[in-house]
Each structure stands twice: as structure tokens, then as C-alpha cells.
N, C-alpha and C positions, 0 to 999 in steps of 0.2 A: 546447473550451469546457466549462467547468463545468455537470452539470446541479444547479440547484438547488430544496428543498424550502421551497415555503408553505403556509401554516395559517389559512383565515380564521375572524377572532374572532367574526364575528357566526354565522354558517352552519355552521362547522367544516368546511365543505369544504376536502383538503388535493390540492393540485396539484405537479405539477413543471416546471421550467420551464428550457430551452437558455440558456444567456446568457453574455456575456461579461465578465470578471471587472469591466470600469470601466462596465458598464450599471449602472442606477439601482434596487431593488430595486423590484419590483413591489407597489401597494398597492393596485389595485382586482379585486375576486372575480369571475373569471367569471362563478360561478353566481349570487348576490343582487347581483351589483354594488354593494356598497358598499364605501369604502374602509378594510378592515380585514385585508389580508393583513399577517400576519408571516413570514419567515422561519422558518425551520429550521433549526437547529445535527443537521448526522448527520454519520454515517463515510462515505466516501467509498469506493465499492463497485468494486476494480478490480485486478487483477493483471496486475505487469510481465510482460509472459513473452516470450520471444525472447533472440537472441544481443543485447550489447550491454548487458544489465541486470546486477547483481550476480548472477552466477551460483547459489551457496550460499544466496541466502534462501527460496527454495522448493524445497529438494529435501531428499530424506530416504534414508535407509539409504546405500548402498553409493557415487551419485551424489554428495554432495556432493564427492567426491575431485575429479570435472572441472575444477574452478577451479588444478590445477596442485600440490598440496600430493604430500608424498609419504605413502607408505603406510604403516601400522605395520611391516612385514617390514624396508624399508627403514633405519628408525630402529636397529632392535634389533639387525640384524645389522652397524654400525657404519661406515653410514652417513649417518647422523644429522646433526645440529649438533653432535656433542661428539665423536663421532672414537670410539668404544667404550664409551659409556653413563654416562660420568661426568659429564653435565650435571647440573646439579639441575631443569633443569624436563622431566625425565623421572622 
């Protein structure tokens, strides 16, 4: 479940709150009880991480290779896609 952010107009107190995506958005304030919450447009704060995710989109230096690609040595020494270097997208 989504957590999401409201903002009441009258008091400015700003909350968060568990819910599920087809609940009703919340419009009365904890704090003055009136009904003036709005919503929150934010980013949503959360990283895939574990086996099963796109491997490459969080990784950096030498790691991103895991996902199965082969190496530069491999390319150059004519093992490549083009058989000895004659590709153009080398």
C-alpha cells in the first residue's frame, strides 16, 4: 500500500497516511478537525533492490557486467558481434 501525503489548508499541518489505492482521500484534520486536507503530489521514496529486479539500474563501476553482457577484451579480441572488429557500432 501507498503511503500517502496531506496538507491541511486551514492549520498547515501536513500528515501521512497508509492506504489503499481505491480508498477515498482523506478530508478531515487530525489536528483542528476541519475539513480541509489536500493531498500531496511527491516522489515516491523507494528502491528495488534484490534478485528479480533490473539488475543494471543501480549499479555502478565494474558491477554493471552481472546482467550477462560481455566484456571489452572479449569484443576486441574478435569475439564480438562482427567476427574481427568490422562492425560499425564498435
Amino acid at each position: 500500500m501507498p503511503i500517502y501525503e496531506y496538507q491541511c489548508s486551514a492549520c498547515g499541518k501536513e500528515i501521512e497516511a497508509l492506504q489503499k489505492v481505491s480508498d477515498e482521500p482523506l478530508r478531515v484534520c487530525p489536528s483542528c478537525h476541519e475539513p480541509a486536507l489536500k493531498k500531496k503530489i511527491s516522489a515516491a521514496g523507494f528502491r528495488l533492490k534484490g534478485s528479480g529486479w533490473y539488475e543494471t539500474d543501480f549499479k555502478s563501476g565494474t558491477k554493471k557486467n552481472i546482467a550477462g553482457e560481455k566484456s571489452d577484451s572479449a569484443a576486441s579480441s574478435g569475439g564480438g558481434c562482427c567476427k574481427g572488429g568490422s562492425c560499425s557500432s564498435h
